[in-house]
Each structure stands twice: as C-alpha cells, then as structure tokens.
C-alpha positions in Angstrom: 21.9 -24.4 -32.8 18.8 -26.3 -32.7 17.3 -23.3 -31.3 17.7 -21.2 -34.3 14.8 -21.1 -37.0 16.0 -22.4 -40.5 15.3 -20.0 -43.5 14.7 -21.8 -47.0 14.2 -21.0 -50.6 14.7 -23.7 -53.2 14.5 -23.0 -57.4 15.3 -25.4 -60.4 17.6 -25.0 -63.2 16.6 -27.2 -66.5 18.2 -29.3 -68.3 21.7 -28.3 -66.6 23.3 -30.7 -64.0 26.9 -30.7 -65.3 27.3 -26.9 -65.7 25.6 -26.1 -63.1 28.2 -28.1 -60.9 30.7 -26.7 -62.7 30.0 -23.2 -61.8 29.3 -23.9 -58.1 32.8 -26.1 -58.2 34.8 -22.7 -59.6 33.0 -20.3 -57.1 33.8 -22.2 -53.9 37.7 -22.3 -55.4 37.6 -18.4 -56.1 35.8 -17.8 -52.6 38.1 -20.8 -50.9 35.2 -22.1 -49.3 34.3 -25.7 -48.4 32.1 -28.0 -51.3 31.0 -31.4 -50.1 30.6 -33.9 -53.1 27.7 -36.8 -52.4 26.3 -39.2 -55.0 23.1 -37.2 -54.4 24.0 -33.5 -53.9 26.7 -31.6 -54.4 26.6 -28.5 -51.3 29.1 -25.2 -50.8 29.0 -23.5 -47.3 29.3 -19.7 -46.7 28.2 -17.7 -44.0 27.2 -20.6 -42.4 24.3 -21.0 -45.3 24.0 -23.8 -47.4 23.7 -24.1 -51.3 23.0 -27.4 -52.3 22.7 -28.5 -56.4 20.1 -31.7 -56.6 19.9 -33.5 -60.1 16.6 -35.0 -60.9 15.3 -36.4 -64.3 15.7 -33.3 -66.5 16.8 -30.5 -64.1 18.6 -29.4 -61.3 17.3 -28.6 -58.2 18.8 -25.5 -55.8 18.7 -25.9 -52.2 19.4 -22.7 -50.0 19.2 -22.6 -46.3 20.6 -20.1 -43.3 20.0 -19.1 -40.2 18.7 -16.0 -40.9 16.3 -14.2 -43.9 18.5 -11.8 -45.1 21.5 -14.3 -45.6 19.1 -16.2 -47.8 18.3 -13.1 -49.8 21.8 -13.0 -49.9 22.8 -16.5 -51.0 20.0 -16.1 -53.7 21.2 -12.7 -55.2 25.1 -15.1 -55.6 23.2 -17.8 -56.7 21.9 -16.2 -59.5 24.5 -14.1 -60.5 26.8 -17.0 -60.8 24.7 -19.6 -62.5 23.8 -16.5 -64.6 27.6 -15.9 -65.8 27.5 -19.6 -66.7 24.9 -18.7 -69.2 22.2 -20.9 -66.6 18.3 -19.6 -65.9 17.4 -20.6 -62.1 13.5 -20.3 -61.3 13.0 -19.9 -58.1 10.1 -20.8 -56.2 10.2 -17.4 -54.5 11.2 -14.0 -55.2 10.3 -10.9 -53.3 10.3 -8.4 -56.3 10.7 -5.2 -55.0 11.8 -5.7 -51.6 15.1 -3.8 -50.5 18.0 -5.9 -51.2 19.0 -7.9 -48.4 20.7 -6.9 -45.4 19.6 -3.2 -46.3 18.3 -0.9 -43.1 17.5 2.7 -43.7 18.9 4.5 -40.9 18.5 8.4 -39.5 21.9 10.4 -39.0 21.7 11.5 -35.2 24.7 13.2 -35.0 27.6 14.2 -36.7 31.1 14.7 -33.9 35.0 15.6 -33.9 36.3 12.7 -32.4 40.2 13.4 -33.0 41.9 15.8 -35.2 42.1 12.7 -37.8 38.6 11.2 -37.1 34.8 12.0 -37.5 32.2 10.1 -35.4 28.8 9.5 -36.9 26.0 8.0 -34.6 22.8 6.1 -36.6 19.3 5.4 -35.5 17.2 2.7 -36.3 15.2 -0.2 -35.0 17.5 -3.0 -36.2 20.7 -1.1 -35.7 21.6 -3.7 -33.1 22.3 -6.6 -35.7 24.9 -4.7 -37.3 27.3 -5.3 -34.4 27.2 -9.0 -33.8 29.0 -11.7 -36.0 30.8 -9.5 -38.3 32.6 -5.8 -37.5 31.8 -4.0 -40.9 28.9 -2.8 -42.8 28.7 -0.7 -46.5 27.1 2.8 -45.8 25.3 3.4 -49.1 25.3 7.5 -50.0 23.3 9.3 -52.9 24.8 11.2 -55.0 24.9 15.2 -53.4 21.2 16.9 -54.5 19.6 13.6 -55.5 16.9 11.9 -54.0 18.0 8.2 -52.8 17.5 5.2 -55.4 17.7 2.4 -53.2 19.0 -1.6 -54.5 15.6 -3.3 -54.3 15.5 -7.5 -55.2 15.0 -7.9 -59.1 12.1 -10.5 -60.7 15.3 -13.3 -61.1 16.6 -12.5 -58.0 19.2 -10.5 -58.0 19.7 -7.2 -56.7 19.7 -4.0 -58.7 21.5 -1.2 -57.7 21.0 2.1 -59.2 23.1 3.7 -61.7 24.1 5.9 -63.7 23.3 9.3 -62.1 21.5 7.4 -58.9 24.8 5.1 -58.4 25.7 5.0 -54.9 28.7 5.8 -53.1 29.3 2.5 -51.5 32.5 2.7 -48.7 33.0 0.1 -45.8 33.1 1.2 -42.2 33.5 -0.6 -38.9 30.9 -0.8 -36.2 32.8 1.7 -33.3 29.8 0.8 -31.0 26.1 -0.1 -30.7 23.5 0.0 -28.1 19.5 0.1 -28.6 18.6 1.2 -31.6 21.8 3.4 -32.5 25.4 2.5 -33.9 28.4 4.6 -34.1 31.1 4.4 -37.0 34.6 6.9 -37.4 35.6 7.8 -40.9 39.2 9.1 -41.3 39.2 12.6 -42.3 41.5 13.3 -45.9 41.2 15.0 -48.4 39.0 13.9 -51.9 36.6 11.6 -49.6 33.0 11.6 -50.8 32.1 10.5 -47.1 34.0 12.7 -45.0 32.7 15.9 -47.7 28.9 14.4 -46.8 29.9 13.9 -43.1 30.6 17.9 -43.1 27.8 19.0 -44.9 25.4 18.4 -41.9 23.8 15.7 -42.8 21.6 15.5 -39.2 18.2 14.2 -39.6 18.6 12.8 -43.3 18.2 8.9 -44.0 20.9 6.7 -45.5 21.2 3.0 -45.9 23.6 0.6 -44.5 24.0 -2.8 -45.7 25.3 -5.8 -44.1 26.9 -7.1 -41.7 29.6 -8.6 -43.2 33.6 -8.7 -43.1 34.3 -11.5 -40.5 34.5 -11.2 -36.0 37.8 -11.1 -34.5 39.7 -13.7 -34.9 39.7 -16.2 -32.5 43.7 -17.5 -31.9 45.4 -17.7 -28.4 48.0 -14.6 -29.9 46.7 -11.9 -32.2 48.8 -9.9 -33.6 47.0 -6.7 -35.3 48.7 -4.7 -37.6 47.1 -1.3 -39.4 47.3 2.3 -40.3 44.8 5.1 -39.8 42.5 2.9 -41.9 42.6 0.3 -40.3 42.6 1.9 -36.8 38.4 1.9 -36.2 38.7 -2.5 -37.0 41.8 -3.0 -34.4 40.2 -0.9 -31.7 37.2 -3.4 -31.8 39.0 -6.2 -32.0 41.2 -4.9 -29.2 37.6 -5.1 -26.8 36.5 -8.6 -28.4 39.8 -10.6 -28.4 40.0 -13.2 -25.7 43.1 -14.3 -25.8 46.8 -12.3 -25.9 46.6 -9.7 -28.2 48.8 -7.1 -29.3 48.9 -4.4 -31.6 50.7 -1.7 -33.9 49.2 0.8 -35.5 50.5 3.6 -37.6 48.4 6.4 -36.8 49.1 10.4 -35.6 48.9 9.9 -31.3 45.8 12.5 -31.2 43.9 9.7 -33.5 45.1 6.7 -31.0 42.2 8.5 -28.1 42.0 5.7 -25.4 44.6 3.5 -27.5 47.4 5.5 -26.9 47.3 4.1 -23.0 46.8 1.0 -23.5 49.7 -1.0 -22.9 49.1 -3.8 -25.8 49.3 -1.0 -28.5 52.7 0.3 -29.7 52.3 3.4 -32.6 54.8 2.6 -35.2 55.8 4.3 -38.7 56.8 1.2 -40.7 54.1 -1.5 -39.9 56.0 -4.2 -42.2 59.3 -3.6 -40.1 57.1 -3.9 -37.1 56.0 -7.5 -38.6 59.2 -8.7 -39.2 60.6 -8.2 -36.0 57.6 -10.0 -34.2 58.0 -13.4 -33.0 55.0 -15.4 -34.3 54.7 -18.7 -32.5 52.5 -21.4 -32.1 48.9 -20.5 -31.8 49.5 -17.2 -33.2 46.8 -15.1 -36.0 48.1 -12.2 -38.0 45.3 -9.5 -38.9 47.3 -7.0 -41.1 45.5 -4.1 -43.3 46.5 -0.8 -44.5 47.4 0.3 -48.4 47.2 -2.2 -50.9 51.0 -2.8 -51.8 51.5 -3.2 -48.2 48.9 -5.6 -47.8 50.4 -7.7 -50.8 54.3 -7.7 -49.3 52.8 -8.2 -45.8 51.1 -11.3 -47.6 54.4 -12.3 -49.1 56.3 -12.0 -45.8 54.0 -14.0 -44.0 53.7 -17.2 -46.5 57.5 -17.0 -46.6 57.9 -17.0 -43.2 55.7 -20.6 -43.6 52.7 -19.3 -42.4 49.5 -21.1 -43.1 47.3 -19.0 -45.0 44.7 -20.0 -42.3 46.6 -18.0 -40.0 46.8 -14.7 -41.2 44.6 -12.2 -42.9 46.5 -9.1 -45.4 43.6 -6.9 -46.2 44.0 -3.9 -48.6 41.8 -1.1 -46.8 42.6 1.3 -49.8 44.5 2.3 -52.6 
C-alpha cells in the first residue's frame, strides 16, 4: 500500500495520560476492534486508520493517520467525542471549522423510477459519486425536513461534527449502493407505508440537492461459502453481494417474487417465508460466513442460533435492518 498517500492530524490532551488510555481501552472493547499496547504508545485500528495516544512530560499526545482525508475527519470527530465523554479537552493542531462533515457529498436527484411493485429506484449525480461504491456497500442519505431549506452537518471549532436540530434535524436512513458508474449512483428504497423517504421519493424530488454521507457498512464478506439471509430490507445489500462474492454463495431472501427482478432466476437464490427455519436447516461447514439481516428480533435469535450452533462470532454477521 506504499502507493497510497498517508493523511495525518495530531492534537494533545494535558495533563491526562491515564484517562485518556482509559477511554481509548473501553472504545476499542465496545467497537471490538484491535488496541496494541507498547511501552511508548498505546494505538486502536478502525477503518484501517490509526489512533495512537503518546505520553510526554505533562500531556498526551494524539496521533491519527488513514489512507484517505475524510477517514481522518472521521477518526477526529470519534476522537473527540470520546475523550470528550471522559470529561478530556483534545487540541488539535488542525481543525477545518466550517467545512462539511466528513464524508459528506451534495448530490443532484436525476431521476426518480418504479423498479418493482415493492421498490423505488433513485439515480444521484455528482462528481465523487464514484467513491461511494468501493470498500463499503452503504451510505446515509441525509433529507431536510419537507418546506425547509437544507442545514447541512458542517466540522465544529473542537472537531466534532454538528448536525442540525431541532426543526433542521435531518432524516438520516441507510441505503445500499444498487450501482454506480461516472459521476451517478443508484439506490432502491422499499416502498411501505409511514416512510419519510419513500413520501420524499414520491413527491418529485427531480433536480433538488441532498447529501449522502459515507461510505460505510463493510464489502462483502470474503469466505469460500456465504450464506445470505434477508427480507425485503435486506434485499438491495444481498443483490450486491450476490455480484461481488467470489467464492460459493447462496442465498434466501424473504421478499414478494415481483421485488426479486433478476433474482428470481438466479439459481443461488431460493424465496423463503421463514428466513430463521431456512437457517436452521442449512449446513454450515468449514469455511462458511453467515450475513443475516432483517427485523430486529430476528436478527437477535438468528444471533442466538448461530453462537449456539458454535459459531465464531467472526463468522457471522446478524444485523437489525429495522424495527
């Protein structure tokens, strides 16, 4: 990765060392992520960014580096927020005050399409649209509230990011990248009743700006047998990962046939009413990944299944996609 330019930003916390290392020890065990302990430095690693906690004389020094800008906006805005719940002041050496928050694009709605009885297409424009579907298969489409003019998150003088409130708050849902070329990006949004997206997806919307922030929410999961289990929810993530996984990959999806489109062909996808009977009754073996998401009490059992089938909980992802 030699070839890849290193973003850093660096800030100092005073008089701190033991709480500080505290807080950045509790944080990688909420977020399960790994913390290397040195005599010198004590480092967590997310998104494949480091955040690194140097003591010196009568501070502590913070050390952040990634392979990209916005992830270092990113780390910064956690940074502070966590130190900041642990009552700690970091002073960074940079803040861009003002800027959007990181990872935000502002993006022009192209066109609004039927796609299935169940689903409604929405195709973006912009000149970084393209980021958006490599690494990670999810972004956060930010919405203002209906007759308001858009308060965007913008970087705050600690660090942070402030996101509007109150009457400006945004509607804030998670979508999957459906597909991408230059300078567009396409997303589904499952059509029910009491959404604030699909009611501003039908009120024409053509021309208007929104933002999207992001990527995030992990690639496909590389294992030699995926198994992918989801409902209607879940069905925009598993047709992606149904182009992207190289290995054997199978899938069951609860969804209405008209919704499956292309799916409803394809010969590793079986349609299903009771996705945690489907589980049960598949064989997972050596090598195998579990990607499971739907409602949130089925998400939980499906968790409970899996680790007491002895599942490693690096095997397997539940993931509550509502409710």
């Amino acid at each position: 990765m030699s070839h890849l330019r290193t973003h850093r930003n660096s800030g100092t916390i005073p008089m701190a060392s033991g709480a500080a290392a505290a807080a950045l020890k509790a944080r990688a065990a909420a977020w399960e992520v790994p913390l290397v302990e040195t005599p010198d430095a004590l480092s967590l690693f997310v998104w494949g960014c480091e955040l690194r906690l140097v003591p010196g004389g009568d501070e502590v020094r913070v050390e952040l580096t990634a392979p990209e800008a916005r992830l270092i906006g990113s780390l910064q805005d956690s940074a502070t927020e966590l130190f900041t719940e642990a009552g700690l002041e970091v002073r960074w050496d940079r803040v861009d005050a003002g800027a959007l928050a990181p990872g935000l694009s502002l993006m022009r709605v192209e066109s609004v399409t039927q796609r299935s009885p169940g689903f409604i297409r929405v195709r973006l424009s912009g000149p970084d649209a393209g980021r958006f579907g490599i690494g990670s298969l999810h972004f956060r489409l930010l919405l203002p509230p209906a007759g308001r003019e858009a308060v965007w998150p913008r970087v705050g003088a600690s660090g942070r990011t402030e996101w509007p409130r109150g009457a400006d708050a945004l509607h804030r849902p998670v979508y999957t990248v459906a597909g991408h070329g230059d300078g567009w990006l396409d997303f589904d949004i499952f059509r029910h009743a009491g959404s604030p997206t699909c009611d501003w997806a039908l009120s024409g919307p053509q021309g208007s700006t929104v933002g999207i922030i992001g990527p995030g929410g992990g690639w496909c999961p590389d294992a030699a047998r995926l198994h992918l289990f989801g409902d209607e929810t879940a069905l925009p993530a598993i047709a992606r990962m149904l182009e992207l996984a190289q290995g054997e990959v199978t899938a069951h999806i609860r969804a209405a046939y008209p919704d499956l489109g292309p799916l409803a062909a394809d010969p590793r996808v079986t349609r299903c009413d009771d996705l945690l009977a489907a589980l049960a009754r598949t064989d997972l073996g050596k090598g195998s990944h579990v990607w499971f998401a739907a409602e949130a009490g089925q998400a939980r059992e499906a968790r409970q299944h899996l680790i007491a089938r002895g599942i490693d909980r690096k095997d397997f992802l539940s993931a509550a996609y509502w409710g």
